[in-house]
C-alpha positions as CSV (number, residue, x, y, z in Angstrom):
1,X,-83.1,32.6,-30.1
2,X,-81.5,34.5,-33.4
3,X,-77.6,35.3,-33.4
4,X,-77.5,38.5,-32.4
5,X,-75.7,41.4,-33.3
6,X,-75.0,43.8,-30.7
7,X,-73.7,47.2,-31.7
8,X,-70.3,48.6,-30.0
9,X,-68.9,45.3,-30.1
10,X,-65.7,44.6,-31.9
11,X,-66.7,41.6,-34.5
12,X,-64.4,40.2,-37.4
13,X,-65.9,40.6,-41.0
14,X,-66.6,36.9,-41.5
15,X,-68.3,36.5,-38.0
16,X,-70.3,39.4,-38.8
17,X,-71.1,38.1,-42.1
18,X,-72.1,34.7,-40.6
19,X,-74.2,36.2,-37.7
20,X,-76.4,38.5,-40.5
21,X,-76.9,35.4,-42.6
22,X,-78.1,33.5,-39.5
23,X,-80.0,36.6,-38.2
24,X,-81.6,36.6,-41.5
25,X,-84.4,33.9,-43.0
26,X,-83.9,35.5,-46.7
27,X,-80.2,35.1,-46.6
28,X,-80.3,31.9,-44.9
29,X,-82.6,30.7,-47.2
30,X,-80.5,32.3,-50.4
31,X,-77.5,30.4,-48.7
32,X,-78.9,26.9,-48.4
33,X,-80.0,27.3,-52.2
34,X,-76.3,28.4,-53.4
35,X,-75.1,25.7,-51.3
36,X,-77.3,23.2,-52.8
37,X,-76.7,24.3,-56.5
38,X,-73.1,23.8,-55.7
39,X,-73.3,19.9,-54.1
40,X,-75.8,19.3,-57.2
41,X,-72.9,20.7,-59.8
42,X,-70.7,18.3,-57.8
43,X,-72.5,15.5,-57.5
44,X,-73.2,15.6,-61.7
45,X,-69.3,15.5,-61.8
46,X,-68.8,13.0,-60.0
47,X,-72.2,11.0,-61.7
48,X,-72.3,12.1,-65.1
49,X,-68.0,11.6,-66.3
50,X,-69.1,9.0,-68.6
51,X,-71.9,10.0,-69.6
52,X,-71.5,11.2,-73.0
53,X,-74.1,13.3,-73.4
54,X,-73.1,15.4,-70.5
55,X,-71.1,18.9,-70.2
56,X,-69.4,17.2,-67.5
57,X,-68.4,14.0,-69.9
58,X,-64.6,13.1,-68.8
59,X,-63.1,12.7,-72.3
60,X,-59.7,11.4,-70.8
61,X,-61.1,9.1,-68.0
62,X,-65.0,8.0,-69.4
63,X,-63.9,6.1,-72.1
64,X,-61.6,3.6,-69.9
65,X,-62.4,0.3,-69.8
66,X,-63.6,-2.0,-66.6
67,X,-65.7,-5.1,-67.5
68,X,-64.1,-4.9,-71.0
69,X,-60.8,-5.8,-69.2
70,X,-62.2,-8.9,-67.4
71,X,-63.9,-10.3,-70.3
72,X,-61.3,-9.9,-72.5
73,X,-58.9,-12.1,-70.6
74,X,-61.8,-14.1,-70.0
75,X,-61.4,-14.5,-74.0
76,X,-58.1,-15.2,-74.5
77,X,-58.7,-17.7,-72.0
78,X,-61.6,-19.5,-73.7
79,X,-59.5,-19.1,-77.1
80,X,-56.2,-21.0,-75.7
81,X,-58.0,-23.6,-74.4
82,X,-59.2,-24.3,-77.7
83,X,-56.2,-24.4,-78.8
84,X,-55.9,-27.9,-77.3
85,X,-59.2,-29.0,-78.5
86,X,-58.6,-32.2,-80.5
87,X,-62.2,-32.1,-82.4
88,X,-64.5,-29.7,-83.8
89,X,-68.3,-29.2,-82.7
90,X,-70.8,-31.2,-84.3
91,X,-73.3,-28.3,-86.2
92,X,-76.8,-28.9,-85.1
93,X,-79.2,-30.0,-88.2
94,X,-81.8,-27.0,-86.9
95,X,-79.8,-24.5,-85.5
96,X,-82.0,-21.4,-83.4
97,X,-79.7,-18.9,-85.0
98,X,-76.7,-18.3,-87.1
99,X,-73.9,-16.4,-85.8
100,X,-71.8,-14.8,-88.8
101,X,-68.5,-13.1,-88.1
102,X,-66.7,-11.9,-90.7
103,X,-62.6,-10.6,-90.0
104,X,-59.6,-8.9,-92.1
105,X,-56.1,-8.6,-90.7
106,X,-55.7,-4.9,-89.4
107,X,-52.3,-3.2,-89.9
108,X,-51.6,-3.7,-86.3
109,X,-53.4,-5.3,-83.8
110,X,-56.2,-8.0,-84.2
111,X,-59.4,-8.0,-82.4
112,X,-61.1,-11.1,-83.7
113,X,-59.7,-13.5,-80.9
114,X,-61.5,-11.4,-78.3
115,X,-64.5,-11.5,-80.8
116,X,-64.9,-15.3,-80.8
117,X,-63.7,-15.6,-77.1
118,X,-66.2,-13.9,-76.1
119,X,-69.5,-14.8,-78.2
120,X,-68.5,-18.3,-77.1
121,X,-67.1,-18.4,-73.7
122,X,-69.4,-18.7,-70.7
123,X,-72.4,-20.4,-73.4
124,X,-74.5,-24.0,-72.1
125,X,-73.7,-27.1,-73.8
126,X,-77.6,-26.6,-75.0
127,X,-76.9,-23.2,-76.2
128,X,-74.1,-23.7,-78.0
129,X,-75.6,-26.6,-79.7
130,X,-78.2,-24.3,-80.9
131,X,-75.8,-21.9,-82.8
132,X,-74.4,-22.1,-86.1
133,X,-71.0,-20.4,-86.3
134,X,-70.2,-19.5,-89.3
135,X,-66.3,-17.7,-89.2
136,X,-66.0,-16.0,-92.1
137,X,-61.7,-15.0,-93.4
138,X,-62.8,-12.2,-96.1
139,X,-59.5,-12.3,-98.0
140,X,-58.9,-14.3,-101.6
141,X,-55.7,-15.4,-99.7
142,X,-56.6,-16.2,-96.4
143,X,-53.1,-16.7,-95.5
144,X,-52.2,-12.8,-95.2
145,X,-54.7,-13.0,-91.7
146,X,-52.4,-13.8,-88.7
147,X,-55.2,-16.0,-87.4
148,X,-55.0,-18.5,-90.5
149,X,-53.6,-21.7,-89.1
150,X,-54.1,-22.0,-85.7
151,X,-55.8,-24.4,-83.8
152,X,-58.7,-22.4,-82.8
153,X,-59.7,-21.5,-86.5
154,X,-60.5,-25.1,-87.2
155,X,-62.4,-26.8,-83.8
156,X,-64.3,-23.6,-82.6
157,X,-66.4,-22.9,-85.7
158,X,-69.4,-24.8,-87.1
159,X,-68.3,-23.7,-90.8
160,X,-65.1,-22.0,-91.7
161,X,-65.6,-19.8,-94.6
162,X,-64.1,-18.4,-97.8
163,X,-65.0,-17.3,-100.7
164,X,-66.7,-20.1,-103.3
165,X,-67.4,-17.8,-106.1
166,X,-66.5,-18.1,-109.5
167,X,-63.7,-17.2,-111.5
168,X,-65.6,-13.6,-112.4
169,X,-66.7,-12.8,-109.1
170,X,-63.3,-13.5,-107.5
171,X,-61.3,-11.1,-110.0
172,X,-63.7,-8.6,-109.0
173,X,-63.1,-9.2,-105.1
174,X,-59.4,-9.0,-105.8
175,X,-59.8,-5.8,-107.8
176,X,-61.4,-4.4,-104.4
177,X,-58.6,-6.0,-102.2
178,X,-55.9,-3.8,-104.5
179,X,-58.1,-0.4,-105.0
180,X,-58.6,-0.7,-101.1
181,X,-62.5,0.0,-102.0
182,X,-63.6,-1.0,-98.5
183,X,-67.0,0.1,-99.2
184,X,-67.8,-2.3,-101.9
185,X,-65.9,-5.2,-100.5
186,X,-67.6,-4.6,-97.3
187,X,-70.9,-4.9,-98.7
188,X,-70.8,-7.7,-100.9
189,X,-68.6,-9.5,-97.9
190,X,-72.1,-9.2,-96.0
191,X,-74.1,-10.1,-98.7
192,X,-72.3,-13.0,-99.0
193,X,-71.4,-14.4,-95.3
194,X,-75.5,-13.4,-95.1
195,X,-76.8,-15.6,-97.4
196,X,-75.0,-18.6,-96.4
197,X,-76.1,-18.0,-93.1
198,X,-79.5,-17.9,-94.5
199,X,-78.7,-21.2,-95.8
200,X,-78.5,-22.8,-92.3
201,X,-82.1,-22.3,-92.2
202,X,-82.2,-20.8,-89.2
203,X,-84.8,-18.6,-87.9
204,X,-82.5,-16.0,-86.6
205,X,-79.3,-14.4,-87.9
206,X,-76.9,-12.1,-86.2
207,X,-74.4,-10.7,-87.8
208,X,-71.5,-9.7,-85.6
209,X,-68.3,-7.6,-86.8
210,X,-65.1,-8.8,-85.7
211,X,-63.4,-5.9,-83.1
212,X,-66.3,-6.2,-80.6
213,X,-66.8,-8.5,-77.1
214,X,-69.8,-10.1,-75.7
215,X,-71.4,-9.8,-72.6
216,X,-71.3,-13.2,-70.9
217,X,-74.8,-14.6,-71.4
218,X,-75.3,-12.1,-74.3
219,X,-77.5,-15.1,-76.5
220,X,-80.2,-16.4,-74.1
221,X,-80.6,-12.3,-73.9
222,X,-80.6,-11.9,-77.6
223,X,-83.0,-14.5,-78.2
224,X,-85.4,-13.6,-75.6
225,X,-85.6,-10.0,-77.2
226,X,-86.0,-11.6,-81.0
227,X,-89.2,-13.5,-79.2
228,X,-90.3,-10.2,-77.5
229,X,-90.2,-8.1,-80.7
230,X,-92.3,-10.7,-82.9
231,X,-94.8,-11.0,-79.8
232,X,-94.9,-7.0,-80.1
233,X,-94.7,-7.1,-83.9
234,X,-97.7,-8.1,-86.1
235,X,-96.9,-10.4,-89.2
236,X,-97.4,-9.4,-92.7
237,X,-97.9,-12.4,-95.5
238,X,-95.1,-12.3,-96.6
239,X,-92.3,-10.6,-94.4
240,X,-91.4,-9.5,-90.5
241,X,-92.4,-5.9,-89.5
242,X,-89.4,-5.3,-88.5
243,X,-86.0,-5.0,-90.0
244,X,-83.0,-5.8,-87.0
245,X,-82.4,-5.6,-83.0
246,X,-79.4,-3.9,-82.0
247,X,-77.1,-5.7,-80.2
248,X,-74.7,-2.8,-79.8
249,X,-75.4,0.7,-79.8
250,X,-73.3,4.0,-78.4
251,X,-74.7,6.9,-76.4
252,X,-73.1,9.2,-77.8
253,X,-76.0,10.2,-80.1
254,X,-78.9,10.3,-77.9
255,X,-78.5,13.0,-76.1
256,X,-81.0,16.2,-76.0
257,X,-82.2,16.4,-79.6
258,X,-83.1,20.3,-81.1
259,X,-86.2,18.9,-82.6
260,X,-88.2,18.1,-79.0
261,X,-87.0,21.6,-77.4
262,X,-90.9,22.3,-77.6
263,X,-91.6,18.9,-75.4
264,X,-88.5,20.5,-72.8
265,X,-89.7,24.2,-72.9
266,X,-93.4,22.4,-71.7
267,X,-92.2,20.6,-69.4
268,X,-89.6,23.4,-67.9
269,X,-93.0,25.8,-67.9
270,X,-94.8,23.1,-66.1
271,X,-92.2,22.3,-63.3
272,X,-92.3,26.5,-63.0
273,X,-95.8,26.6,-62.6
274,X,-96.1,23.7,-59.9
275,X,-93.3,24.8,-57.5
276,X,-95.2,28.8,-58.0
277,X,-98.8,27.6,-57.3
278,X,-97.1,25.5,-54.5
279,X,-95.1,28.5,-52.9
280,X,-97.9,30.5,-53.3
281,X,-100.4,28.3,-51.4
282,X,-97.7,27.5,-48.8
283,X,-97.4,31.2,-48.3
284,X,-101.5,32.0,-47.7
285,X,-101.3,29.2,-45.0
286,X,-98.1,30.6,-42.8
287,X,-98.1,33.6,-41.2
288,X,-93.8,33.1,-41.1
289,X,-93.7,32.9,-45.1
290,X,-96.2,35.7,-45.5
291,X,-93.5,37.7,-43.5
292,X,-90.4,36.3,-45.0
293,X,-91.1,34.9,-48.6
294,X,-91.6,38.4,-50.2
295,X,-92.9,38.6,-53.7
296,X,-89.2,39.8,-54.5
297,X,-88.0,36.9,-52.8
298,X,-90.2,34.6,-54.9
299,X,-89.4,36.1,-57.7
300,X,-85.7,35.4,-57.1
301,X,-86.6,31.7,-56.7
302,X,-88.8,31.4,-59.7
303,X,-86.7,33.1,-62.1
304,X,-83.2,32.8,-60.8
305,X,-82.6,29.4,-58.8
306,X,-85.1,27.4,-60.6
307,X,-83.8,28.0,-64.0
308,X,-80.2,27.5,-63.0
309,X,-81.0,24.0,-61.6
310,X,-83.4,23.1,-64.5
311,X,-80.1,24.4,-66.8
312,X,-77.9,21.7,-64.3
313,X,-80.3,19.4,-65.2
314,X,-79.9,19.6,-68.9
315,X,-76.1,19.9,-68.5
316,X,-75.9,16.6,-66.4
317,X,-76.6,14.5,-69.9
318,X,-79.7,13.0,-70.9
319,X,-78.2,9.3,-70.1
320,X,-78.0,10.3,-66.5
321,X,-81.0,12.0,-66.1
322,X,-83.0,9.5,-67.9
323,X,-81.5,6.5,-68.6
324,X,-82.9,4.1,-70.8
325,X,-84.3,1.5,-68.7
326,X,-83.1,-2.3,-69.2
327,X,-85.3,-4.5,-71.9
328,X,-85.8,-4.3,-75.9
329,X,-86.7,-0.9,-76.8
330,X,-87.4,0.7,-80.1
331,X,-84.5,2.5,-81.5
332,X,-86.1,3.7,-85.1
333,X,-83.4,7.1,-85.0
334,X,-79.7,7.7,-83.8
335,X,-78.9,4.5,-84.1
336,X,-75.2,3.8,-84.7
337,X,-73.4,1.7,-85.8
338,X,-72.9,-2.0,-87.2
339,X,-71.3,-3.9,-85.0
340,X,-74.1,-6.9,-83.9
341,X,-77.2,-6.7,-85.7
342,X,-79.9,-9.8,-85.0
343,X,-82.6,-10.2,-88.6
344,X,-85.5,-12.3,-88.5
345,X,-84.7,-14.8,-91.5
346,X,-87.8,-13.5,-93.2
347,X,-86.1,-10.4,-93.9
348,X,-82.5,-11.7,-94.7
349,X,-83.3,-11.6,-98.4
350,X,-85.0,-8.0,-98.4
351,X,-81.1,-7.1,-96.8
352,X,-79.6,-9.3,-99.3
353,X,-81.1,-7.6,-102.4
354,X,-80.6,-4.2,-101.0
355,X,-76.9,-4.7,-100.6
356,X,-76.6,-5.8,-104.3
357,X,-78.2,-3.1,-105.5
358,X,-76.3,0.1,-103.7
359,X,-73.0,-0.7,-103.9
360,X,-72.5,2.8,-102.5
361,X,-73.6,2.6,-99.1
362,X,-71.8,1.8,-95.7
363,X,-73.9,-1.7,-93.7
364,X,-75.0,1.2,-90.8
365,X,-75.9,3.7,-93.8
366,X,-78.1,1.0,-95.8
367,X,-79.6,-0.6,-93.5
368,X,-81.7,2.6,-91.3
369,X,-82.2,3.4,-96.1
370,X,-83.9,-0.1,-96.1
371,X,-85.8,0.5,-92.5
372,X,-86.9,3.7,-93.7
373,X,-88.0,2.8,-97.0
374,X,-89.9,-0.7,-96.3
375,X,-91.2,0.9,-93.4
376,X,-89.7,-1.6,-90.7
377,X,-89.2,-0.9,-87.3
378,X,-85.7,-1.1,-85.4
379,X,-85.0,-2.4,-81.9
380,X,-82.2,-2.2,-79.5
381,X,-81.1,-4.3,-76.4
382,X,-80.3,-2.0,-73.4
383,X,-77.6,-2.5,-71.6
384,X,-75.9,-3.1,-75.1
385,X,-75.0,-6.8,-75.6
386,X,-71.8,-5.6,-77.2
387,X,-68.7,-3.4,-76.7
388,X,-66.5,-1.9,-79.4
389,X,-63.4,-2.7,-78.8
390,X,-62.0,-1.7,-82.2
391,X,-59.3,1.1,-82.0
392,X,-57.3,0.7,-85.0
393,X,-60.0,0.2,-88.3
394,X,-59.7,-2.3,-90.8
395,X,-59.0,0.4,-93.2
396,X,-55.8,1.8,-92.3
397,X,-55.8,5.6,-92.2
398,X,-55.6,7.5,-89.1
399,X,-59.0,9.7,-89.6
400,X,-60.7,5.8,-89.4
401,X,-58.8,5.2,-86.5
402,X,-59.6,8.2,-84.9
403,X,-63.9,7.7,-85.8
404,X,-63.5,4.1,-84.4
405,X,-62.2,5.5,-81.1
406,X,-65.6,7.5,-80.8
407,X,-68.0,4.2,-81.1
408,X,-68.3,3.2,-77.6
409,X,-71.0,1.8,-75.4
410,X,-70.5,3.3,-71.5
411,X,-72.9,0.9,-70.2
412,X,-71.4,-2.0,-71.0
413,X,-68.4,-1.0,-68.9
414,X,-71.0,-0.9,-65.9
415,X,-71.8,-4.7,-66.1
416,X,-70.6,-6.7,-63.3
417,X,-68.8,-9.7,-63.9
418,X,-69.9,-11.6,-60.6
419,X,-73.4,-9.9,-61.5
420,X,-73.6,-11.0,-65.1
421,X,-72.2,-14.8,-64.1
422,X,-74.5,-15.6,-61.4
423,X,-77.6,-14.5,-63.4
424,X,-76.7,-16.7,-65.9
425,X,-76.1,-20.0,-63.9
426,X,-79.6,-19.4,-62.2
């Protein structure tokens, strides 16, 4: 039986306002729909804080870290055990890839440590054997960088690097060093620890920059995506189809993009026209709805309820709503920035002669010029194989500092350690 109310009766305001609501299918129904929208706004809070993308992004709270913090320490741990190591590793004659990490002190704090720690720690005898790690100091002194000198520096690398350049070449890096022209320096540093990567004549170079940590198992991953992109890519005679694979990438820039509101206003229209067609054929089959779900009261659901929960749905983020799903995935716009690239040696030299020629360019900038001008296609590993770790920049100034803050990959925080190990001892 329906609550009723019973006239004469002394009632309190609420009761009465609960007995009509129950007493009444419209405002019931009106009820359960508020109540709804309201768990759904809730539930996006909770769900979508680091999701930047989203209105309900938690700038204080969705940039903290969680599997950053274990493999950091898991780092520093690899790093001073090294520090004990007696010997060096014996560089394989035909290495699968070559690592290149280039590092310059920072005014305050120094990420590199992490950096290596972290490429390194958790890697197979067999896979390790197949890297050539080339650590790269990009100073004409390499005695200004703290790490210069410690134990670590000379057994964990396969070559340590400086700068063998002649007499001409090396005023001009110094000139840069004094100017501060970070730009310039930056690119020919890449040139350079690029080519002699190159050199190793391995099939695959990535080129990691030195304020970022690795997943654990990040290079059996990497490699398996190099070998999926060339089975997806056809070959040219004389170079790759495509230019790099991502191994770090941030969120922040793929959220709803202005230029497919046509693609969102179809398919808005479309979930419109289903739930009408289906309320409509409900209706003609129940006697109850023909009574109770009123034209108005359609209406009201159509043009009032819907939109506001198709609005909640853009407002949750895009990266909650549809996240990318885990694999190698083409990532030809919005990419950002430079912080792991992986090249197919047969386009290192395309890279190379690029950088040579536009002095003028950032790495992130030149390369998605290059991509766009040969035509190549980019790739990305999702969950990102890296993390940006990088709060203070290499340069110095506090707007730098500030834009490094901002280049941050949520997912990786997601990883679980115990997850990540176990898969990669199986």
């Amino acid at each position: 039986m329906k609550p009723a109310i019973v006239l004469g009766r002394p009632v309190s305001f609420v009761k009465f306002v609960v007995l009509f609501i129950l007493s009444t299918p419209k405002a019931l129904a009106c009820l359960v729909l508020v109540l709804s929208y309201l768990l759904a706004v809730l539930y996006c809070r909770v769900r979508s804080y680091r999701d930047p993308t989203s209105s309900f992004f938690d700038p204080v709270h969705g940039y903290d870290k969680i599997y950053s913090v274990t493999r950091e320490k898991q780092a520093a741990a690899y790093i001073d055990s090294a520090n004990t190591l007696d010997g060096g590793h014996t560089p394989s004659a035909e290495p699968k890839l070559c690592l290149g990490v280039a590092t310059v002190s920072r005014p305050d704090k120094q990420y590199i440590r992490s950096t290596i720690g972290s490429l390194l720690e958790g890697l197979s005898a067999k896979d390790r054997r197949s890297i050539h790690f080339i650590l790269f100091i990009a100073h004409t002194d390499q005695k200004v960088h703290p790490i210069y000198g410690e134990k670590w520096v000379e057994t964990l690398p396969d070559t340590f690097l400086g700068y063998d350049v002649n007499d001409t070449v090396l005023s001009q890096i110094k000139h840069w060093e004094e100017a501060k022209d970070y730009r310039a320096k930056g690119l020919y540093d890449y040139a350079y620890l690029l080519q002699k990567c190159y050199d190793t004549g391995a099939p695959y170079v990535a080129m990691v920059e030195g304020d970022v940590i690795a997943v654990e198992g990040w290079y059996p991953r990497a490699i398996a995506a190099a070998e999926t992109v060339e089975d997806q890519s056809p070959w040219g005679e004389e170079a790759n189809s495509w230019l790099y694979i991502r191994m770090f990438y941030t969120e922040a820039y793929l959220g709803w993009n202005s230029e497919e509101w046509p693609r969102y206003l179809g398919g808005s229209l479309l979930v419109l026209l289903i739930l009408a067609t289906s309320l409509i054929g409900v209706r003609a089959c129940s006697k109850i709805l023909q009574r109770d779900l009123s034209n108005i009261s359609l209406a009201v659901i159509l043009f009032v309820f819907l939109p506001a929960f198709i609005l909640l749905y853009f407002f949750a983020g895009r990266i909650s709503m549809q996240p990318p799903t885990p694999g190698v995935h083409r990532m030809d716009n919005f990419g950002c920035c430079s912080q792991g690239f992986i090249f197919a040696r047969e386009t290192v030299p395309l890279v190379i002669d690029r950088i040579q020629h536009h002095t003028m360019d950032y790495v992130d900038m030149l390369m998605e010029a290059v991509a766009d001008g040969e035509g190549l296609a980019r790739w990305v590993v999702v969950p990102s194989l890296l993390q940006h770790i990088g709060g203070k920049s290499s340069k110095g100034d506090e707007i730098a500092d500030s834009r490094a803050k901002m280049i941050w990959n949520f997912g990786f925080e997601m990883y679980n350690a115990a997850t990540v190990r176990m898969g990669r001892l199986r």
